[in-house]
C-alpha positions in Angstrom: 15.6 -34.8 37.8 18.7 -32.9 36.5 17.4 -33.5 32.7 13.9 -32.1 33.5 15.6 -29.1 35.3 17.9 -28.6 32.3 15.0 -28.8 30.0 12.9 -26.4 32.2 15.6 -23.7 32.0 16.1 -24.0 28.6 12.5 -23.4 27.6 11.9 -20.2 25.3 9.0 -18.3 27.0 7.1 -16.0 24.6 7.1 -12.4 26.2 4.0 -10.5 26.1 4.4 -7.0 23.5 0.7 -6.5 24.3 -0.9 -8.6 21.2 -2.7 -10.9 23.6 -4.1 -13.2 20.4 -0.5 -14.2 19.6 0.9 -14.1 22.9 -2.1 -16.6 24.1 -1.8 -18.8 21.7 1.9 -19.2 21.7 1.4 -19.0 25.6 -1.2 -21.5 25.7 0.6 -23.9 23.3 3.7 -23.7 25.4 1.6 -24.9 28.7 -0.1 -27.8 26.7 3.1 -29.0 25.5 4.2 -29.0 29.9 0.7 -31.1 30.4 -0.4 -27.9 33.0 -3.1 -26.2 31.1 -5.8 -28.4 32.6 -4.9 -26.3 35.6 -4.4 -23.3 33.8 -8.2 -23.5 32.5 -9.9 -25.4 35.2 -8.3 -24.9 38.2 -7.7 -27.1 41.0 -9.8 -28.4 43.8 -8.1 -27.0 47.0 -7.7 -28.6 50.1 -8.8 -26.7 53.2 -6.9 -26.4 56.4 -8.6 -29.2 59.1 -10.5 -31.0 55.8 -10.5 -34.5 55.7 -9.4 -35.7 52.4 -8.5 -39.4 50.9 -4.9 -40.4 49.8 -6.0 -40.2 46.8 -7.7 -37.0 47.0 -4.7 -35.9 48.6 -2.1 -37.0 45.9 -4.2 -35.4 42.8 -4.4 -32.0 45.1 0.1 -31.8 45.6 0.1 -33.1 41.8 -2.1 -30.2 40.6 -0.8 -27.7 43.3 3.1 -28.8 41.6 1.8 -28.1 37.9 0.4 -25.0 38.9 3.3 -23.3 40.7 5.3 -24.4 37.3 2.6 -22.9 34.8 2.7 -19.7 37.0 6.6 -19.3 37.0 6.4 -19.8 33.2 3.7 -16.7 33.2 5.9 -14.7 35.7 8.4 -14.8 32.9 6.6 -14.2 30.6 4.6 -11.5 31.6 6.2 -7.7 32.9 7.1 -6.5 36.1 4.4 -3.4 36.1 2.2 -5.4 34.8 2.5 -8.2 38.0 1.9 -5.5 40.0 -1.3 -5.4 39.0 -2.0 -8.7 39.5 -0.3 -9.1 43.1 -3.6 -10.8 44.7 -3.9 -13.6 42.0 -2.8 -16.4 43.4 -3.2 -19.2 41.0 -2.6 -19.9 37.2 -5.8 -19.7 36.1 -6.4 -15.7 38.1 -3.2 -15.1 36.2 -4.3 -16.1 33.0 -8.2 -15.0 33.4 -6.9 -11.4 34.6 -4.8 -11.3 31.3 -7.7 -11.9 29.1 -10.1 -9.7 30.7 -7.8 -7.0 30.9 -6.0 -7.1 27.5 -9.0 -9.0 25.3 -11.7 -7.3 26.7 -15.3 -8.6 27.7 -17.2 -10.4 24.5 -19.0 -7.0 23.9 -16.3 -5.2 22.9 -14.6 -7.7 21.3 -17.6 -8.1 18.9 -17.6 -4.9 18.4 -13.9 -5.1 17.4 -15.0 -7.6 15.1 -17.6 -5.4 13.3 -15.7 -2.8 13.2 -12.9 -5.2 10.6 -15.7 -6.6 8.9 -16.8 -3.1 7.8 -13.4 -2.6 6.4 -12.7 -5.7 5.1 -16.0 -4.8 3.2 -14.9 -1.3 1.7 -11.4 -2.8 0.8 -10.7 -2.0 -2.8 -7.1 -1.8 -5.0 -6.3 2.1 -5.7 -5.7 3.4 -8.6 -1.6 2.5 -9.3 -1.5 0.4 -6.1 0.6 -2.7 -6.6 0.1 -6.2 -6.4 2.1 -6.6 -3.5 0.9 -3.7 -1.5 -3.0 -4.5 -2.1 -2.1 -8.1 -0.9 -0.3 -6.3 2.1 -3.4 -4.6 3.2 -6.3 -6.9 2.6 -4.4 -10.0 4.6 -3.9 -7.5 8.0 -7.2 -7.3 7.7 -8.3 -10.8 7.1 -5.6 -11.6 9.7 -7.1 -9.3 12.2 -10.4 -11.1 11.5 -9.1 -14.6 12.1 -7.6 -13.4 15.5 -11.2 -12.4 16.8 -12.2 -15.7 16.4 -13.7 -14.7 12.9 -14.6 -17.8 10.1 -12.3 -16.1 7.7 -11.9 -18.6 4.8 -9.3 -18.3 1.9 -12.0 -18.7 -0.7 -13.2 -15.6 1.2 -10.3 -13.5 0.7 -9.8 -14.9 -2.6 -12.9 -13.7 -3.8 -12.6 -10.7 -2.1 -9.6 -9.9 -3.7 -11.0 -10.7 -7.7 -13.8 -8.6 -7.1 -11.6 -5.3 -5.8 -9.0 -5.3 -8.7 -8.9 -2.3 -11.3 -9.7 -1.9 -14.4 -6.4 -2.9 -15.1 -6.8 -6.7 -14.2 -10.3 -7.1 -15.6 -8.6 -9.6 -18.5 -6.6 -11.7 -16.5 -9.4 -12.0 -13.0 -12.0 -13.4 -15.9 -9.3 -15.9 -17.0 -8.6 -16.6 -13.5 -12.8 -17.1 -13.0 -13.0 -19.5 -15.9 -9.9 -21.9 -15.7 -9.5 -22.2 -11.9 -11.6 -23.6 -9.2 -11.9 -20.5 -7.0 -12.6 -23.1 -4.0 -9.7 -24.9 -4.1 -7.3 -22.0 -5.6 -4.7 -20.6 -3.0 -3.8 -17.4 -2.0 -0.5 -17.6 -2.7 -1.5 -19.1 -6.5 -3.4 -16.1 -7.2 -0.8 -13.4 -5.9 1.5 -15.0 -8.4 -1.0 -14.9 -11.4 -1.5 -11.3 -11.0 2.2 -10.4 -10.3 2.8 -11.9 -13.7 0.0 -9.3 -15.0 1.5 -6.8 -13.3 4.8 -7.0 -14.9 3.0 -7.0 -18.5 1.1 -4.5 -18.3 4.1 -2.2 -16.7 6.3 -3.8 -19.8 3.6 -2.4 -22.2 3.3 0.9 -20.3 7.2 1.6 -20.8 6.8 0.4 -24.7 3.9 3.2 -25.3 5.9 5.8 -23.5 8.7 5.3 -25.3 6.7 5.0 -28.5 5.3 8.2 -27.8 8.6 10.3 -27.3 10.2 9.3 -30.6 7.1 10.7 -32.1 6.8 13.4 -30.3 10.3 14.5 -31.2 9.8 13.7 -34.8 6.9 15.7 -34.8 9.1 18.8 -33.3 11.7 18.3 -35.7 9.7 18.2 -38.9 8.1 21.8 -37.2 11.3 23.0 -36.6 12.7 22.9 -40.2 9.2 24.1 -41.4 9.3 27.4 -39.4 13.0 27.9 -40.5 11.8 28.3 -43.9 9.1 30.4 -43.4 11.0 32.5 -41.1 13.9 33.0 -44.2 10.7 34.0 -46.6 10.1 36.7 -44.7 13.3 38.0 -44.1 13.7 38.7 -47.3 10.8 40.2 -48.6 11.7 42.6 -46.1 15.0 43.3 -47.2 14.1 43.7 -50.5 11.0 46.1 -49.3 13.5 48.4 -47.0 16.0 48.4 -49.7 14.0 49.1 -53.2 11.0 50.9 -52.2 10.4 54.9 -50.5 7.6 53.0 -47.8 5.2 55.0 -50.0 2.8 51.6 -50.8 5.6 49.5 -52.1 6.6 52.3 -55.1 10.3 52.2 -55.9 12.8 55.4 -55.2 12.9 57.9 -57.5 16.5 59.8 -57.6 16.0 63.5 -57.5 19.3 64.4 -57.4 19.4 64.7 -61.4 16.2 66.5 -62.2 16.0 69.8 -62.6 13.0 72.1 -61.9 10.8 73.3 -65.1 10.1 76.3 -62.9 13.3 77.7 -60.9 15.9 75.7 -62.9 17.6 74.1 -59.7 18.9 70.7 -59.7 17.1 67.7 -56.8 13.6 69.1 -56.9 10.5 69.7 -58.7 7.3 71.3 -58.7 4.3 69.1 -57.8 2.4 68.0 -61.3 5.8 66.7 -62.2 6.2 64.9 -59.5 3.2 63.2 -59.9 3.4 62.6 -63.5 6.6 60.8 -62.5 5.1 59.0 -60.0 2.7 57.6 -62.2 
């Protein structure tokens, strides 16, 4: 008697976070294990004050009414205060646990509605443009997950497939080795994940490689400019000097010093009448 109460006590009860799917199957898994969900999904027959009942009929009725008073301290645990207080008229395991599910599951109209609702998205799933492995992998097993917990045949070849047929372009090589040298019906989900992890890491390898391809050449490119316009640039300069220091600005003609010629017409020294100047000119 001591050993079952020690065991009884040291029992991990599952606390309910509002996911009822995992918390009823943990839940339900824990009563199976104490032999009471037979009374936890059935019932028991009762015994009505001033019924006549066999021993027998009497004995099964204190066995059942002991397994149920156990299953419902397990839920008490297991369950919140404010939500018990809901529940404060439901007597028995099975009220307790048929409350739960109606309240927190819903009726089966809404919960295949709910199931629609994932099978739409599972549907328009697709990997994004610069979306990793990992994260697409992420997203399409919550999902699939989701599916399974609505009571949903979700199958791995399903998500498998699924998951070949939604890559980018990116993966087209590697999802057509994939489709020829593995047996898509026995191939894991796991296996696969791998596969294109390895992929991944190529094809970010060769990315880097380019990049850094493209930079040396791009600054070879700017360098052999650079030099080019330097040249150029020196041309230039001195034609101008040569233009500002050798020539009047009168179309390129070079200076002529006045200072020594003397007028045919006054006799005066740094000018000269206007034929002469052009005849000079010329």
């Amino acid at each position: 008697m001591a050993d079952e109460a020690t065991q009884y006590q040291s029992t991990t009860v599952p606390k309910f976070d509002s996911d009822y799917d995992h918390w009823s199957m943990v839940m339900e898994t824990l009563l199976r294990s104490k032999e009471y969900w037979r009374v936890v999904e059935d019932g028991y027959t009762v015994i009505r004050p001033g019924e006549q009942a066999t021993a027998t009929q009497q004995k099964n009725f204190e066995e059942n009414r002991l397994k149920d008073l156990k299953a419902c301290n397990y839920l008490f645990q297991s369950i919140d205060k404010s939500i018990l207080r809901t529940m404060t008229e439901k007597k028995t395991a099975k009220h307790i646990w048929d409350a739960m599910k109606m309240k927190y599951q819903g009726s089966a109209r809404v919960k295949r509605a709910q199931l629609q609702r994932l099978r739409r998205e599972f549907e328009l799933l697709e990997m994004k443009i610069g979306e990793s492995v990992i994260d697409y992998f992420g997203r399409v097993m919550t999902v699939s997950n989701d599916m399974r917990n609505a009571r949903d045949t979700m199958t791995d070849v399903t998500i498998v497939e699924k998951v070949l047929r939604t890559l980018t372009e990116n993966f087209n090589f590697v999802v057509c080795t994939i489709e020829e040298t593995k047996d898509l019906d026995t191939l894991s989900i796991d296996e696969l994940q791998s596969s294109l992890l390895v992929h991944e890491q190529k094809l970010k390898r060769r990315t880097t490689e380019e990049q850094v391809l493209k930079t040396e050449s791009d600054q070879g490119v700017s360098r052999g400019a650079g030099r080019g316009r330097g040249r150029v640039f020196r041309g230039r300069g001195r034609g101008r000097g040569r233009s500002q220091s050798d020539t009047n600005g009168n179309n390129g003609r070079p200076q002529f010093d006045k200072s020594n010629v003397e007028c045919y017409k006054c006799h005066q020294f740094g000018h000269f009448s206007l034929s002469v100047q052009l005849r000079v000119g010329q």
